[in-house]
C-alpha positions in Angstrom: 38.2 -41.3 -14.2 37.9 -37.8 -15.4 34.5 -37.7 -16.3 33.5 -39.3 -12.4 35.5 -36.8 -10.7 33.6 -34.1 -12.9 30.2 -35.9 -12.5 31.0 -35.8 -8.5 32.3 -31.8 -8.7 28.7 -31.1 -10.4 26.9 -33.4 -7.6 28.2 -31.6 -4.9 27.9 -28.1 -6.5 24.3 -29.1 -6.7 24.3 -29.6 -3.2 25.5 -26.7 -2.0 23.3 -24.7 -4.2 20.8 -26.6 -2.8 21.6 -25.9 1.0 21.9 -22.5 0.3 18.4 -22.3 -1.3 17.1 -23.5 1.5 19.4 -21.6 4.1 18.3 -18.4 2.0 14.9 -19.3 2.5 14.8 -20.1 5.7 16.3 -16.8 6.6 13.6 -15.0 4.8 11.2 -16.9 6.7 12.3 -16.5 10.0 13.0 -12.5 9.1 9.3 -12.5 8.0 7.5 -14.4 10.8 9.5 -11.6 13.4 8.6 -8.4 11.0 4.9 -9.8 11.7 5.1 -10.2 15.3 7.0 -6.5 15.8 4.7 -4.5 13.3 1.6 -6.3 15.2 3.0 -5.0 18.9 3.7 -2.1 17.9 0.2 -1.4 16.4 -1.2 -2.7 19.4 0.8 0.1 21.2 -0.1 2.6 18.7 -4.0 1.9 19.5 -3.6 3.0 23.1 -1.6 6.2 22.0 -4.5 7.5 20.0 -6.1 10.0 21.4 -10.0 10.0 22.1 -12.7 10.6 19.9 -13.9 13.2 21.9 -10.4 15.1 22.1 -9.0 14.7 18.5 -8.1 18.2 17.2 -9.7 19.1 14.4 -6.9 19.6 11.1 -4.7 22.6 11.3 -6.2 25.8 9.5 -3.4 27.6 7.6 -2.3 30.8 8.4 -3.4 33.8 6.5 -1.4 36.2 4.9 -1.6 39.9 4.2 -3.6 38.9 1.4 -5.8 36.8 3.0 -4.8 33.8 0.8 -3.8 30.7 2.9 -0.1 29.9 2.9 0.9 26.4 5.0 3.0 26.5 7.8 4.9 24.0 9.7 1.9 23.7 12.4 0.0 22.2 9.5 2.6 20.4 6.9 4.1 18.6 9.7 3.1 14.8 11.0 2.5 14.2 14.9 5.2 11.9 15.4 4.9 9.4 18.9 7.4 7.1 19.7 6.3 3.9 20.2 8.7 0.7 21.3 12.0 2.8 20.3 10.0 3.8 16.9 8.8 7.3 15.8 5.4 6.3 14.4 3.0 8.7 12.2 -0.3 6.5 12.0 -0.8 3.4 10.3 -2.6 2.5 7.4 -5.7 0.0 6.1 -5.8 -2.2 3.5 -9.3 -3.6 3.5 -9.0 -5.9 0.3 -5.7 -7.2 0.9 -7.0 -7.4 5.1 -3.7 -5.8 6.4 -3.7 -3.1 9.3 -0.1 -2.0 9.8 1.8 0.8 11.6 3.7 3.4 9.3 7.7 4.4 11.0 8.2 8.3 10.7 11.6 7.5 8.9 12.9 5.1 6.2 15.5 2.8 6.3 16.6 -0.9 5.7 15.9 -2.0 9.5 13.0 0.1 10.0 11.6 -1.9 6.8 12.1 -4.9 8.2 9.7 -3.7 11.1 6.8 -2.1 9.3 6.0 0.2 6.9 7.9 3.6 6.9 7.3 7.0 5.2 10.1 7.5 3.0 9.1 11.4 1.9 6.3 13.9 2.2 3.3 14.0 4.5 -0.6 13.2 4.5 -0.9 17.0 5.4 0.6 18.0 2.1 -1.2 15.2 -0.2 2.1 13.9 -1.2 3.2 11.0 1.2 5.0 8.4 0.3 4.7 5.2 2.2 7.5 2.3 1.6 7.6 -1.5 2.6 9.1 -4.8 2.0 7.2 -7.6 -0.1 6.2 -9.8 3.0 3.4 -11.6 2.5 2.1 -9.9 6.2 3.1 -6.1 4.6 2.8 -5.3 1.2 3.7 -8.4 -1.2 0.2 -8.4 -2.1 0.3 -4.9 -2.8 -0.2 -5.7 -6.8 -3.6 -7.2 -6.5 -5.1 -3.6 -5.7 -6.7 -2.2 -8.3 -8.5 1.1 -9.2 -11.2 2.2 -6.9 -10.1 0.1 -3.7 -9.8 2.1 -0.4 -7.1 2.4 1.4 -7.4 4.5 4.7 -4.5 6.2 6.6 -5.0 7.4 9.9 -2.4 9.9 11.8 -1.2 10.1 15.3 -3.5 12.9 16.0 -6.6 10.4 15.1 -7.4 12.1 11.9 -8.8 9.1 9.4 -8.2 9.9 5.7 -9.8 7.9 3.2 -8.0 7.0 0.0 -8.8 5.5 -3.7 -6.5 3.4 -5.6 -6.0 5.4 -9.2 -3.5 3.0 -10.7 -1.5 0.4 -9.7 1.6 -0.4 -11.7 5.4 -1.6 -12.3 8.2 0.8 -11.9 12.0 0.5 -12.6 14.2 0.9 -8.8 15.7 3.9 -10.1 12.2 5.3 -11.1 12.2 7.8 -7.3 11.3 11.0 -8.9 7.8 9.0 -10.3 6.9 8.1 -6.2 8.0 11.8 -4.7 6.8 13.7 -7.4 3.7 11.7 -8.8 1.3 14.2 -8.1 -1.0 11.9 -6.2 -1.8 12.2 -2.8 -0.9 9.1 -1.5 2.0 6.4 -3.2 2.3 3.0 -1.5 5.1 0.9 -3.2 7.2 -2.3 -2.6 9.5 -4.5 -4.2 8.1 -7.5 -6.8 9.0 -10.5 -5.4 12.1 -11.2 -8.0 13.1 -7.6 -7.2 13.7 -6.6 -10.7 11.0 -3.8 -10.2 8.9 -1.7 -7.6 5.0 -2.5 -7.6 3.9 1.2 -7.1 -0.1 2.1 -6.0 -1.4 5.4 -6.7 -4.0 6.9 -4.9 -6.2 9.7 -4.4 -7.8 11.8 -1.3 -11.6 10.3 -1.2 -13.1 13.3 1.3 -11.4 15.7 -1.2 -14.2 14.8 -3.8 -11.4 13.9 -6.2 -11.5 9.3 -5.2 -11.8 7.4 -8.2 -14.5 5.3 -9.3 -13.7 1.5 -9.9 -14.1 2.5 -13.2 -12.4 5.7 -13.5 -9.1 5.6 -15.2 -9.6 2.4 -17.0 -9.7 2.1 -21.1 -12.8 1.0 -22.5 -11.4 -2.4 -22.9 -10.6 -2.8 -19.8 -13.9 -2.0 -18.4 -15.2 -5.0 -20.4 -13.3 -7.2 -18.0 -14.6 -5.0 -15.3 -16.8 -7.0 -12.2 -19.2 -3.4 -12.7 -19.6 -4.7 -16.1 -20.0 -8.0 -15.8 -22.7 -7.3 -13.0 -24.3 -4.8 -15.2 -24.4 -7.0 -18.2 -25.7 -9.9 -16.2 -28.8 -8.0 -15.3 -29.4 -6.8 -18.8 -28.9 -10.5 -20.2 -31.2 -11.7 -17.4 -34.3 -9.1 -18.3 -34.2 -9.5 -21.8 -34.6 -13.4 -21.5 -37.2 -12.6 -19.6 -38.8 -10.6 -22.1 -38.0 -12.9 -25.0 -39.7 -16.3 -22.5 -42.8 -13.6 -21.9 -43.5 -13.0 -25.4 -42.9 -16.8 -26.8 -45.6 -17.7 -23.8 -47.6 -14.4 -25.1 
C-alpha cells in the first residue's frame, strides 16, 4: 500500500511538472509572438520619423578649443532621441545574416526588453554603445551565429547610417558588465544564451572608420583553415592544378 501511494505521489508530481513546462512555455511563446508584433509597429513608425535624404544633417563637428584641438561636446556625444508609440527610440539596427531589422529603445529595462532592443550605455557618437536584447528567436537569440567580418549597420534618428564589422563573437559570465561598457569596441550587441547561464556578447568595429575587420582578421591560423575564404581559395588551387596534372598526362 505504501509503495502505491508513493508510485501515485511521483505520478502526479510528474504531472504537474509537466503542466508547468508547458504553462512556462506557453508563456514564453505568447510573450514572444507580442515582442515581434510591437518591435515591428514601432519600426514601421520609426521609418516615417526619419528625416529625408535630402535634409539629414551632416555629423556634428566638435568644438575647438584654445588649442585648436577638438574636444566633444554634448551637441555631438548625444543621441537624437524621438518618441515613438510611448518609446524614446535612437535608431534601429541591421542584421543582414541573421535577416533581422529592429528598433533600438533610448533606455534599458526589463519591459522595454520585452519590446525591442534597448541601449543600455554609451552612444554611436562616442564609439562605445552598448545595445541589449532578449534571446527571442525574432531579436537576438540568434545572435551567436555571427561571426567575424559580418556587417551589422546601425542607423540614428537623425538618418546617419553607420556600418559595423563583427570582431569577435563570444560567451560572457552575467556579472562580466565592465567587459560590454568598457570593451573598447565601438559597437557591443549582447543577449542572454538560451539556458541563461551566460551572455552571448558580439564585438564590433566602425567599418567607415577604416578600422572593420576582415572575415579573416582576428582569427588563429587554425581557425582560418575552417574558414569559407579558405575553403574557396583552396578549391580554386585544387581545381587548377588537376588541370595541369590532366594537361600534362594528355601532353
Amino acid at each position: 500500500m505504501h509503495n502505491r501511494n508513493a508510485g501515485i505521489a511521483f505520478v502526479v508530481l510528474g504531472a504537474v511538472l509537466v503542466v508547468s513546462a508547458l504553462l512556462f512555455l506557453f508563456g514564453n511563446q505568447r510573450e514572444e509572438k507580442i515582442a515581434q508584433v510591437e518591435s515591428e509597429r514601432i519600426l514601421q513608425q520609426l521609418y516615417k520619423a526619419l528625416p529625408d535624404p535630402a535634409e539629414r544633417r551632416r555629423p556634428s563637428k566638435m568644438a575647438q578649443d584654445t588649442n585648436g584641438e577638438t574636444e566633444p561636446t554634448a551637441s555631438t556625444t548625444e543621441m537624437t532621441v524621438v518618441e515613438i508609440e510611448g518609446y524614446g527610440c535612437i535608431g534601429y539596427i541591421e542584421l543582414p545574416k541573421l535577416e533581422r531589422t529592429l528598433p533600438v529603445l533610448s533606455e534599458w529595462d526589463y519591459d522595454r526588453l520585452k519590446i525591442a532592443p534597448c541601449r543600455q550605455f554609451g552612444s554611436s557618437k562616442t564609439d562605445d554603445l552598448v545595445i541589449a536584447a532578449h534571446n527571442y528567436v525574432s531579436h537576438f537569440g540568434p545572435l551567436s551565429r555571427l561571426e567575424p567580418g559580418d556587417q551589422v549597420i546601425f542607423t540614428d534618428m537623425e538618418g546617419e547610417v553607420i556600418p559595423y564589422a563583427v570582431a569577435e563573437t563570444k560567451e560572457i559570465e552575467p556579472t562580466e558588465v565592465e567587459a560590454v561598457q568598457n570593451s573598447g569596441y565601438d559597437l557591443v550587441l549582447y543577449t542572454c544564451t538560451y539556458s541563461g547561464a551566460a551572455r552571448t556578447a558580439v564585438f564590433c568595429r566602425r567599418i567607415s572608420d577604416g578600422k572593420g575587420v576582415h572575415p579573416v582578421e582576428g582569427m588563429s591560423q587554425y581557425a582560418f583553415l575552417f574558414s569559407t575564404e579558405f575553403h574557396d581559395n583552396f578549391a580554386d588551387i585544387l581545381l587548377f592544378c588537376t588541370m595541369c596534372a590532366t594537361l600534362k598526362v594528355i601532353i
